[in-house]
Residue frames as qw, qx, qy, qz and C-alpha x, y, z in Angstrom:
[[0.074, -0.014, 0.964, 0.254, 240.41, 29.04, 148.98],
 [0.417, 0.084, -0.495, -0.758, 237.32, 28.45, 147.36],
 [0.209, -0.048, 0.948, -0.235, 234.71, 26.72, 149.24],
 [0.528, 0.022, -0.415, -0.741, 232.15, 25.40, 146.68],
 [0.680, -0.168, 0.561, -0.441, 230.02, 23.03, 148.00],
 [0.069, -0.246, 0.892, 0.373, 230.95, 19.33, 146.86],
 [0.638, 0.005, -0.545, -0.544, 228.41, 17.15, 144.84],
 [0.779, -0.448, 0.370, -0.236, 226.30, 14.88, 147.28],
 [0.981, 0.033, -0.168, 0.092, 227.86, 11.67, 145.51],
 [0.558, 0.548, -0.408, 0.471, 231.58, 13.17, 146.39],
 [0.377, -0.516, 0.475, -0.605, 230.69, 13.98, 150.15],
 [0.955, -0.198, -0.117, -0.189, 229.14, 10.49, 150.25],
 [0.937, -0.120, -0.090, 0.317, 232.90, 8.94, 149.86],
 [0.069, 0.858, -0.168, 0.480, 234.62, 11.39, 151.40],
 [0.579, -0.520, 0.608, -0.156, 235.46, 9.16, 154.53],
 [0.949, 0.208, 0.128, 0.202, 236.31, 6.76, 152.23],
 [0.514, 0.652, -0.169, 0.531, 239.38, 9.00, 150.29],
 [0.136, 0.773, -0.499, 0.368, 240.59, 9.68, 153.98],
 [0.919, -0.346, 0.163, -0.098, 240.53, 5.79, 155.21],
 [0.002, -0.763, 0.642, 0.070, 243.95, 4.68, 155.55],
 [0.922, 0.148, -0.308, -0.180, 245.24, 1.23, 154.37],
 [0.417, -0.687, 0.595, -0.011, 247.13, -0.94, 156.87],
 [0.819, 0.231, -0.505, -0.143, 248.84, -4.31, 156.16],
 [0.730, -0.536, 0.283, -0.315, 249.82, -7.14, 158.07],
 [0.446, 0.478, -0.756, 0.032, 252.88, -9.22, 157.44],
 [0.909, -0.299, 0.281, -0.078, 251.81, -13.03, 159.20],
 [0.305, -0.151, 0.904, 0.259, 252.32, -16.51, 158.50],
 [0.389, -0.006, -0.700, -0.600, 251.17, -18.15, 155.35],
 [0.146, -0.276, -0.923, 0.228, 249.05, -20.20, 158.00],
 [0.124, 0.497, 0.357, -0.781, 247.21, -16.96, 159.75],
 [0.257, 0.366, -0.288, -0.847, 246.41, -15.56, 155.89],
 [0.299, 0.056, -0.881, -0.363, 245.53, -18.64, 154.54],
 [0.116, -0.405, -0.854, 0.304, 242.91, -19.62, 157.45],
 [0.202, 0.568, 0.386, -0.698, 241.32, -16.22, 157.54],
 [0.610, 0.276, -0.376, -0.641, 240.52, -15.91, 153.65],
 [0.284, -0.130, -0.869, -0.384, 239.18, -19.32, 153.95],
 [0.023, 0.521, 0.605, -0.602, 236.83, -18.12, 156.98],
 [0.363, 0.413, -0.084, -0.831, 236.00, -14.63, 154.79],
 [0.219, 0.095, -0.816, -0.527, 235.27, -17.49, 152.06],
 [0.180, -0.316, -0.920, 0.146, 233.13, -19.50, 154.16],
 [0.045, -0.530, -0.517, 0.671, 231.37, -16.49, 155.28],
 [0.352, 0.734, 0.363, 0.453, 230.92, -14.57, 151.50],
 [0.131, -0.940, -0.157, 0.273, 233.11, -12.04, 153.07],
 [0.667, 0.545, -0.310, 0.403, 236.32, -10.67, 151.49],
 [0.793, -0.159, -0.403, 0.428, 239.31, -11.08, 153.63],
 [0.019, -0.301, 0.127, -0.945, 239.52, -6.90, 154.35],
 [0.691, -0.439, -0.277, -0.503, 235.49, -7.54, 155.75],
 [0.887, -0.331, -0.320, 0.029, 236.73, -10.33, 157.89],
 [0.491, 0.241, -0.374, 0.749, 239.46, -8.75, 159.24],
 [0.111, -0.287, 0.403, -0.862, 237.37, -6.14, 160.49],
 [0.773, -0.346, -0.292, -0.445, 234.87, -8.41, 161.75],
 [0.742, 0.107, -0.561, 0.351, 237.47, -10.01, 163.84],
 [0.316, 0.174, -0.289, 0.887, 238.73, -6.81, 165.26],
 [0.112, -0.552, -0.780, 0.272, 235.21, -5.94, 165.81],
 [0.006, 0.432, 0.095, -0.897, 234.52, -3.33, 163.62],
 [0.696, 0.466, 0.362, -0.409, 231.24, -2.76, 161.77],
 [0.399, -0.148, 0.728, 0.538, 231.19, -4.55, 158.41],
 [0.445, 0.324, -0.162, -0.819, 229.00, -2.82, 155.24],
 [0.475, -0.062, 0.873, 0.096, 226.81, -5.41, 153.68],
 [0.461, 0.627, -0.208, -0.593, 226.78, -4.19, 150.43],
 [0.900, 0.424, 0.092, 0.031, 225.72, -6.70, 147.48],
 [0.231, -0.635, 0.567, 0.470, 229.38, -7.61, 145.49],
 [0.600, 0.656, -0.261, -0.375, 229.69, -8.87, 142.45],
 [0.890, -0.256, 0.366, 0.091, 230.98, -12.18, 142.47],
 [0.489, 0.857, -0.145, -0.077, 234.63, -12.17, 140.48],
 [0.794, -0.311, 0.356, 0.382, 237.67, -13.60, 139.60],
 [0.283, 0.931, -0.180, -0.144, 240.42, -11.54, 138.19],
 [0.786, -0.062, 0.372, 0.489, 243.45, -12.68, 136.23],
 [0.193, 0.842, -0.252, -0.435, 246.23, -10.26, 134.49],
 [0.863, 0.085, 0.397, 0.301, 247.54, -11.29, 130.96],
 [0.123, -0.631, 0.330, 0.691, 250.24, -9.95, 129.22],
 [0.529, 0.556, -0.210, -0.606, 250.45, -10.18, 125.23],
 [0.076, 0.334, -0.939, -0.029, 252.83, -13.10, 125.54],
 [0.335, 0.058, 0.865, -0.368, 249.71, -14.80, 127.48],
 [0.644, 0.355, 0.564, -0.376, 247.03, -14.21, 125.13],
 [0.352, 0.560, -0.678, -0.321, 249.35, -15.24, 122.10],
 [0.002, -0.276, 0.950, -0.145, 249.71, -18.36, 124.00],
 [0.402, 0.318, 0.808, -0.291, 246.30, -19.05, 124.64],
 [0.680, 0.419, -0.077, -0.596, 244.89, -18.49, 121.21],
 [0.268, 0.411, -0.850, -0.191, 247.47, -21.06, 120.28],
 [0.029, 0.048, 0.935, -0.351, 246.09, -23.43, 122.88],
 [0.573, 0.510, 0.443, -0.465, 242.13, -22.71, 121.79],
 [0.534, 0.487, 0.635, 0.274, 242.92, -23.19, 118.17],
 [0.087, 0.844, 0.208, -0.487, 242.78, -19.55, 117.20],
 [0.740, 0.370, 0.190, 0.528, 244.46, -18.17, 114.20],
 [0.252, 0.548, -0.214, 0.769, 244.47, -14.94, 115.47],
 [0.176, -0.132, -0.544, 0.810, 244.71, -13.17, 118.93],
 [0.334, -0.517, -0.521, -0.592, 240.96, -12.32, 119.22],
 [0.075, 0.037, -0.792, 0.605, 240.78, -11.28, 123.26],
 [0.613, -0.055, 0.210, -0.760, 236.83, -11.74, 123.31],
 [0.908, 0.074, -0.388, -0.143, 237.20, -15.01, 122.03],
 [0.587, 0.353, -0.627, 0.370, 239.39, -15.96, 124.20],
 [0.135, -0.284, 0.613, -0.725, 238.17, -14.42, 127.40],
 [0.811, -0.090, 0.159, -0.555, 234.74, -16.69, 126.59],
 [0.864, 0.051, -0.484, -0.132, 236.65, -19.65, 126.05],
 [0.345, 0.318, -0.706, 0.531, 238.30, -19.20, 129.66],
 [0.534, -0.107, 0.444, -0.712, 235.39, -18.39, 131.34],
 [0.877, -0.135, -0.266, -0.375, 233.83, -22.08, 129.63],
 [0.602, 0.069, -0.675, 0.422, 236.85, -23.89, 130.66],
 [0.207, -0.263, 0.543, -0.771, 236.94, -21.79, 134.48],
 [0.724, 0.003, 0.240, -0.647, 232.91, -23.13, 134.76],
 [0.863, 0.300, -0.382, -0.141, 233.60, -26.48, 133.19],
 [0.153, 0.504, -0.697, 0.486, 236.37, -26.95, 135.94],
 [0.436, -0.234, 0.332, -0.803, 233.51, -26.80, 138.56],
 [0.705, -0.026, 0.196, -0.681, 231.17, -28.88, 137.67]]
């Protein structure tokens, strides 16, 4: 086999690509209390897990986000519901994000 030496950025996340994902099957109580801790803390609920368990936690900047999948059906429906005449998804994703921030405040 061919051992070329990898690029540094690929060695970097090399223990990443051989961390394994567990899961944890609670109550809706247990899940629900610890993402509102990871909230309360600005951690995400993977972070706060291992912060629990007592294992180190990266505090790397994130990108604050909220993600939502729509199908074609959905963003038929919501041009209807902004007025649209046609399906236009950039118009549409900036009139959810006023309404989302307009929620808030």
């Amino acid at each position: 086999m061919n051992k070329t030496k990898l690029p540094e950025k690929w060695a970097r996340s090399n223990a990443a690509i051989r961390a394994t994902q567990i899961g944890f099957d609670t109550s809706e109580e247990i899940t629900t209390l610890i993402r509102m801790e990871a909230v309360k803390q600005g951690l995400s609920p993977s972070d706060m897990v291992r912060k629990i368990v007592g294992l180190p936690v990266v505090n790397k900047p994130k990108r604050p986000r909220l993600t939502v999948s729509l199908s074609e059906q959905d963003y038929q429906q919501l041009a209807q519901r902004y007025g649209f005449e046609e399906v236009d998804k950039l118009k549409i994703k900036k009139q959810m994000y006023d309404e989302l921030t307009q929620s808030v405040e």
